[in-house]
C-alpha positions as CSV (number, residue, x, y, z in Angstrom):
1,X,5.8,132.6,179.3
2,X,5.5,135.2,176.5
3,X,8.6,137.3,178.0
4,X,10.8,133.9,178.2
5,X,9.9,132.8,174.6
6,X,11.5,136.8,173.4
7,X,14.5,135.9,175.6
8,X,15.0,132.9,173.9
9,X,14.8,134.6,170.7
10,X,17.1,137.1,171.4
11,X,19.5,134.7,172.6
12,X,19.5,132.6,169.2
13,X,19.5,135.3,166.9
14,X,22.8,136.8,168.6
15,X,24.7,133.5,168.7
16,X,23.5,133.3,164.9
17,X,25.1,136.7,164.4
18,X,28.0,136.1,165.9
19,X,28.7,132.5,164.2
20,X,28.1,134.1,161.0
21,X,31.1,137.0,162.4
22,X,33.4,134.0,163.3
23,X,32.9,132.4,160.0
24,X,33.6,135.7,158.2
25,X,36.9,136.4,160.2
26,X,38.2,132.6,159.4
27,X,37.6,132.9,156.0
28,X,38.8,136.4,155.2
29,X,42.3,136.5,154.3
30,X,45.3,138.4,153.2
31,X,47.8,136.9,150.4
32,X,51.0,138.2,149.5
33,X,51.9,137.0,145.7
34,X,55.6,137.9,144.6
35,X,56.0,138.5,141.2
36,X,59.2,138.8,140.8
37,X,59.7,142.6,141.9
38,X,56.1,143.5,142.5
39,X,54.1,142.3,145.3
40,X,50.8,142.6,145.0
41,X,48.4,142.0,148.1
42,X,44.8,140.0,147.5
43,X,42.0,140.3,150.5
44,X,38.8,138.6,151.0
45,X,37.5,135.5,151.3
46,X,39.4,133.2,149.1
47,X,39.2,129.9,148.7
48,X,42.2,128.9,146.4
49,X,45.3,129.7,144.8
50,X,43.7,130.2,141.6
51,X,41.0,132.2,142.6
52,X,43.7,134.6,144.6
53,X,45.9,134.7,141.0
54,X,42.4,135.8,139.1
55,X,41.5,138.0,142.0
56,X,45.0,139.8,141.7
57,X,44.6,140.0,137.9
58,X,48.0,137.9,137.8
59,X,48.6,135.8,134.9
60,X,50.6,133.1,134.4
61,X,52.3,132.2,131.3
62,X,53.7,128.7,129.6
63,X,56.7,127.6,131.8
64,X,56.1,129.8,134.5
65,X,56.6,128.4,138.1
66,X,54.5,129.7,141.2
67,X,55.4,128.4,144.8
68,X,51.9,126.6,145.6
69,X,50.1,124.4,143.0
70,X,46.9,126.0,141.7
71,X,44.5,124.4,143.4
72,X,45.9,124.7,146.8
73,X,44.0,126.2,149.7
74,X,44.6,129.4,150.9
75,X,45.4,130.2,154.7
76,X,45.6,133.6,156.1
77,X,48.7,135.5,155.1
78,X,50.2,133.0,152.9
79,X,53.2,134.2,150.6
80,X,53.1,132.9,146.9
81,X,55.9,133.5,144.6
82,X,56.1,133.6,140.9
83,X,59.1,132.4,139.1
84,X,58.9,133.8,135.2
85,X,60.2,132.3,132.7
86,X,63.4,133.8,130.7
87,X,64.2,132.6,126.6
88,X,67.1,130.4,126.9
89,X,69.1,130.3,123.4
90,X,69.6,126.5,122.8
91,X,71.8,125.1,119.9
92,X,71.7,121.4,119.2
93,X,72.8,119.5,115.9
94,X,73.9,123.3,115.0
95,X,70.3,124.0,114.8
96,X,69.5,127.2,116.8
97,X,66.2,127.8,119.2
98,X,65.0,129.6,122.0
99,X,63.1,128.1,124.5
100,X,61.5,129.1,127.8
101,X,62.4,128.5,131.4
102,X,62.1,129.4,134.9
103,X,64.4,126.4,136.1
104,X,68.0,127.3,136.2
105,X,69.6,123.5,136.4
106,X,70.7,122.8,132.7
107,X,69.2,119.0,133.3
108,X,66.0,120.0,134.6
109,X,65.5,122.6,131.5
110,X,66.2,120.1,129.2
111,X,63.8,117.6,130.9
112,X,60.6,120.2,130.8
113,X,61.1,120.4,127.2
114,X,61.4,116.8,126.7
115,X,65.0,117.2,125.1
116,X,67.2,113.8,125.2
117,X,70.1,113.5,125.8
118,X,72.9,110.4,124.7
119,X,75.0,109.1,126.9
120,X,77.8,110.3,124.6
121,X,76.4,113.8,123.7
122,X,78.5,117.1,124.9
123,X,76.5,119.3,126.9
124,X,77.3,123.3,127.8
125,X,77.1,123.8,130.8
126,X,77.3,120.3,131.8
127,X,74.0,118.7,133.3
128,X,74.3,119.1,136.9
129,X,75.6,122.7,136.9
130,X,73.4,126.0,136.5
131,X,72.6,127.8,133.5
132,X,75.2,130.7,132.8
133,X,74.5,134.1,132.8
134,X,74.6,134.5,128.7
135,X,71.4,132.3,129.4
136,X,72.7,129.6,126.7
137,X,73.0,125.7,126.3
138,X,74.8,123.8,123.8
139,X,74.5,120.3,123.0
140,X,76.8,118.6,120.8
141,X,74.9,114.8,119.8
142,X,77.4,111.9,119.1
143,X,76.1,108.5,117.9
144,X,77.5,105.4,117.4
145,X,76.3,103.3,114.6
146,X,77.6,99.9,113.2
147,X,77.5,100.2,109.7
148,X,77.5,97.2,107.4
149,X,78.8,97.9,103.6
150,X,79.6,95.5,100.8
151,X,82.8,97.0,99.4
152,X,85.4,95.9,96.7
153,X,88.7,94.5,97.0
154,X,91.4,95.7,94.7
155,X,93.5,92.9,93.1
156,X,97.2,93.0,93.1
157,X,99.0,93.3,89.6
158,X,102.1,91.1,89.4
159,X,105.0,91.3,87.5
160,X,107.4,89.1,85.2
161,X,110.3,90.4,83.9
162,X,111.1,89.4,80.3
163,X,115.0,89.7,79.5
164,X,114.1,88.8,75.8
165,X,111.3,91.4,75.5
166,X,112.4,95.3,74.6
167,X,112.1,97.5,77.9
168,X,108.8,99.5,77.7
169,X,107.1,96.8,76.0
170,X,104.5,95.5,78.6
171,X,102.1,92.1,77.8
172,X,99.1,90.9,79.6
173,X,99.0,87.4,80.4
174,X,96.0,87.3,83.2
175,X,93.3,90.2,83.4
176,X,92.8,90.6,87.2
177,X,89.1,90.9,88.7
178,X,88.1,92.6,91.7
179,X,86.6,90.6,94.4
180,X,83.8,91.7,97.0
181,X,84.2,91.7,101.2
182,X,81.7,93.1,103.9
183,X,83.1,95.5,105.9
184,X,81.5,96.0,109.2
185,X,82.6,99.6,110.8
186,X,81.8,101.5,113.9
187,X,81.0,104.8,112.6
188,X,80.8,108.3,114.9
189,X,78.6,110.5,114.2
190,X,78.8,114.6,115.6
191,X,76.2,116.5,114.8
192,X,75.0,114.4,112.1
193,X,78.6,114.3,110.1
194,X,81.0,111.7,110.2
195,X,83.9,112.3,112.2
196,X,85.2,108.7,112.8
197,X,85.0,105.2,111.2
198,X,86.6,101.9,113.3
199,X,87.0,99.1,111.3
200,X,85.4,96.1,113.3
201,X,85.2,92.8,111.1
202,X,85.2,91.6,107.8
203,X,84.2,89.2,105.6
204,X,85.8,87.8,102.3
205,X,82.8,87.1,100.0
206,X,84.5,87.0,96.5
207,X,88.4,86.4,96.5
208,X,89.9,88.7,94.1
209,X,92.2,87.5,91.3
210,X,95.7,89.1,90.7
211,X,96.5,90.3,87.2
212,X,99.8,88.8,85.5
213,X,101.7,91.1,83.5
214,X,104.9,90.8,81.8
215,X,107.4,93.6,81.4
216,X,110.0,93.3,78.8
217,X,113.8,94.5,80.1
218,X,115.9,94.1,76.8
219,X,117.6,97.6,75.8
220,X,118.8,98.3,72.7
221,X,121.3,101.5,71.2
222,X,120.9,102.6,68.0
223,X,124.4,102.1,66.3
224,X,125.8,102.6,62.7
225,X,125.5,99.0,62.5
226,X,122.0,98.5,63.4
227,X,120.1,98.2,67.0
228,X,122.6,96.7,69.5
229,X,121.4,95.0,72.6
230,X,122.6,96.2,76.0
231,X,122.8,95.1,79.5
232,X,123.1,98.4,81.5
233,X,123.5,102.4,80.8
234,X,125.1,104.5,82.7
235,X,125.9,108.4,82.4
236,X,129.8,109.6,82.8
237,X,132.2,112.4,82.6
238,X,134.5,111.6,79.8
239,X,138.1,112.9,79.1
240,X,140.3,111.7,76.6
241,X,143.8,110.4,76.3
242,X,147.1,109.4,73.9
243,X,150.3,107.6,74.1
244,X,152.4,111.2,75.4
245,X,154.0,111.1,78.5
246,X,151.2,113.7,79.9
247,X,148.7,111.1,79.1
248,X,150.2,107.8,80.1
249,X,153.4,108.9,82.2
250,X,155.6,107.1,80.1
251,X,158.3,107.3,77.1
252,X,158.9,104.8,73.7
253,X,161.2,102.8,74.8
254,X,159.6,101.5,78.7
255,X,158.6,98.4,79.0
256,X,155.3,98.8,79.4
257,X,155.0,102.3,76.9
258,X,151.5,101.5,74.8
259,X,150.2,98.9,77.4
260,X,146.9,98.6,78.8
261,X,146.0,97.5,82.3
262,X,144.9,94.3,80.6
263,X,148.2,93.6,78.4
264,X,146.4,94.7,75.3
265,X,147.7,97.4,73.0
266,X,146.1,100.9,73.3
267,X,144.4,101.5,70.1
268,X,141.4,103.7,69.2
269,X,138.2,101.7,70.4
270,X,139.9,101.4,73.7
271,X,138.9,103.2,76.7
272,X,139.9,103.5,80.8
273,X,137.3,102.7,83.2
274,X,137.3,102.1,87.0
275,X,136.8,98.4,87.1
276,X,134.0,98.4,90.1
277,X,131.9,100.6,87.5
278,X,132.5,99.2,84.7
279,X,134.2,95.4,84.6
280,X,137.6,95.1,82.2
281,X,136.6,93.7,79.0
282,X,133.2,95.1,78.4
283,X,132.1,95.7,75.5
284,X,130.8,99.4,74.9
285,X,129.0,102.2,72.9
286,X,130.1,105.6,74.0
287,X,127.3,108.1,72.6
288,X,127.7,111.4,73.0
289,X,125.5,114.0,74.9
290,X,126.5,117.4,73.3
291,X,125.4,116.6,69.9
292,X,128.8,116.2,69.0
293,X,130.0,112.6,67.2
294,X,129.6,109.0,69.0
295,X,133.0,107.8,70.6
296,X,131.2,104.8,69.4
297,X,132.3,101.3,69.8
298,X,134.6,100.4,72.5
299,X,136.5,98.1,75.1
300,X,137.2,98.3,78.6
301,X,140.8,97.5,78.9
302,X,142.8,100.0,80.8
303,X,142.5,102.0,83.8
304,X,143.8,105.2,85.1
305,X,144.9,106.9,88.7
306,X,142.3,109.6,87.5
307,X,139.6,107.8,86.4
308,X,137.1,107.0,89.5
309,X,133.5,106.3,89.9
310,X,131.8,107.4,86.6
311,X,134.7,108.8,84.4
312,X,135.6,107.1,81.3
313,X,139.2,108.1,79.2
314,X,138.9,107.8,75.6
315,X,141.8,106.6,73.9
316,X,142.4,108.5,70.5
317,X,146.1,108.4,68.6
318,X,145.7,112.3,67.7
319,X,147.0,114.6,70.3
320,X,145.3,117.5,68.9
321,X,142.2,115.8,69.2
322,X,143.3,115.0,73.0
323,X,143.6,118.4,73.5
324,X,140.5,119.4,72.2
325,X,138.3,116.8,73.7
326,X,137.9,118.7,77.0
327,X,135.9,116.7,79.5
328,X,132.3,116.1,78.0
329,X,129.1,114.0,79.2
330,X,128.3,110.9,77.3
331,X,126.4,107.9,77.6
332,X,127.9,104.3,78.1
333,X,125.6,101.1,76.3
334,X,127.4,98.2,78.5
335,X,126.9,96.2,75.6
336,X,126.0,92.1,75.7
């Protein structure tokens, strides 16, 4: 009995010993971790991927991405990889950063560093496409807003003419007032400046009141016999001519020797126009522009084969004086 009791003993003890060696073998492993060009090989008896990163001396820093969540469970010869995280040079609202990454997608970068983006906003590389190699990301924000703004309205200045006033002379008969409107705009925004504004509606709050001035028209020429009132000025060449046959093309003794265009005698005071200037029997002031002496007053009876457009042909009974004239500029007062 003694001898079977030992056998039994034996027996227990050795399948203790080698459940204790099968337990031993399952639970003693070998881990591979990758960091990105070491590799660095844990053994023992691990229980998780945590305990394998601490056994390893393998840290893991903000942003970093490993293979196998932290508190996985080990198995034998398992392969965990370590993504590091690069600086990423982001510029948004012109505002420059760096931030840190191991995801290459632009979206999912953005999304682990809770950055929003608008539905408008310009993003560098675009959102679905990869981070470049100059590792950077720009994002251009563009807003909308409606804007509401209470704004004046200008009021419009109307004008009367006053034939009996003297020109420059101006005379207010209604002081205008501005009224008020709300203006409703759709403004864009890029990067936090203004870059469009879209007028949407408005409303008229206070009607604005147009201002009523009167402008007088009446010009006047200074004459030797006091301020004479004039309908129109016009600036023209003038020449000058006589009764000779170089003048007028004909000899004492013709029918029609000393007779203007309007059957009147030529006299000094009378002058040649061209009649879709200057109508035939205006009255005139001829004042001259080279500080010479005024033609002065005269009458537009006669016309000439020379005289077109803005030229004017003084009579004067001198011949001398003819020739001496020349062709000068002067100033015709179409007088009323």
């Amino acid at each position: 009995m003694i001898i079977k009791h030992k056998k039994a003993n034996i027996l227990l003890v050795l399948v203790l010993i080698l459940s204790v060696a099968t337990f031993s073998y399952a639970n003693y492993k070998s881990i591979t971790i990758e960091d990105g060009k070491r590799k660095i090989c844990v053994c023992g008896f691990i229980d998780t991927v945590e305990e394998t990163l601490e056994k390893g001396k393998v840290n893991l820093n903000a942003y970093d991405k490993i293979s196998v969540p932290l508190d996985s469970k080990v198995s034998k010869n398992m392969n965990i990889i370590i993504n590091r995280a690069k600086p990423i040079n982001l510029m948004i609202d012109q505002k420059e950063e760096v931030i840190m990454s191991a995801n290459t997608n632009v979206s999912d970068i953005l999304m682990e560093h809770d950055i929003e983006i608008g539905p408008k906003d310009e993003v560098v590389p675009p959102l679905k496409e990869s981070i470049g190699e100059d590792g950077e990301i720009k994002i251009v924000k563009i807003l909308e807003k409606s804007l509401k703004v209470e704004e004046e309205i200008n009021y419009k200045s109307i004008i009367k003419y006053n034939d009996n006033m003297d020109k420059g002379k101006i005379n207010l008969i209604d002081k205008g007032e501005k009224g008020k409107k709300l203006s409703e705009y759709k403004v864009v925004y890029k990067n936090g400046e203004e870059i469009s504004r879209e007028i949407l509606a408005e409303e008229i709050l206070v009607k604005p009141k147009d201002e009523v001035v009167e402008k007088g028209t009446a010009l006047y020429v200074a004459t030797s016999r006091g301020n004479k009132r004039v309908k129109r000025v016009i600036k023209m060449s003038a020449t000058a001519y006589d009764l000779s046959y170089e003048s007028c093309g004909k000899n004492p003794g013709d029918k029609y020797y000393g007779i203007t265009r309007s059957g009147t005698k030529a006299r000094p005071g009378v002058v040649a126009v061209d009649p879709r200037v200057i109508p035939l029997g205006s009255k005139l002031y001829v004042k001259s522009l080279d500080r010479t002496k005024d033609y002065g007053f005269a009458s537009a009876e006669d016309t000439g084969g020379a005289i077109k457009g803005k030229k004017i042909d003084l009579f004067m009974k001198d011949p001398k004086k003819v020739n001496k004239y020349g062709r000068r500029p002067v100033m015709v007062y179409i007088l009323e």
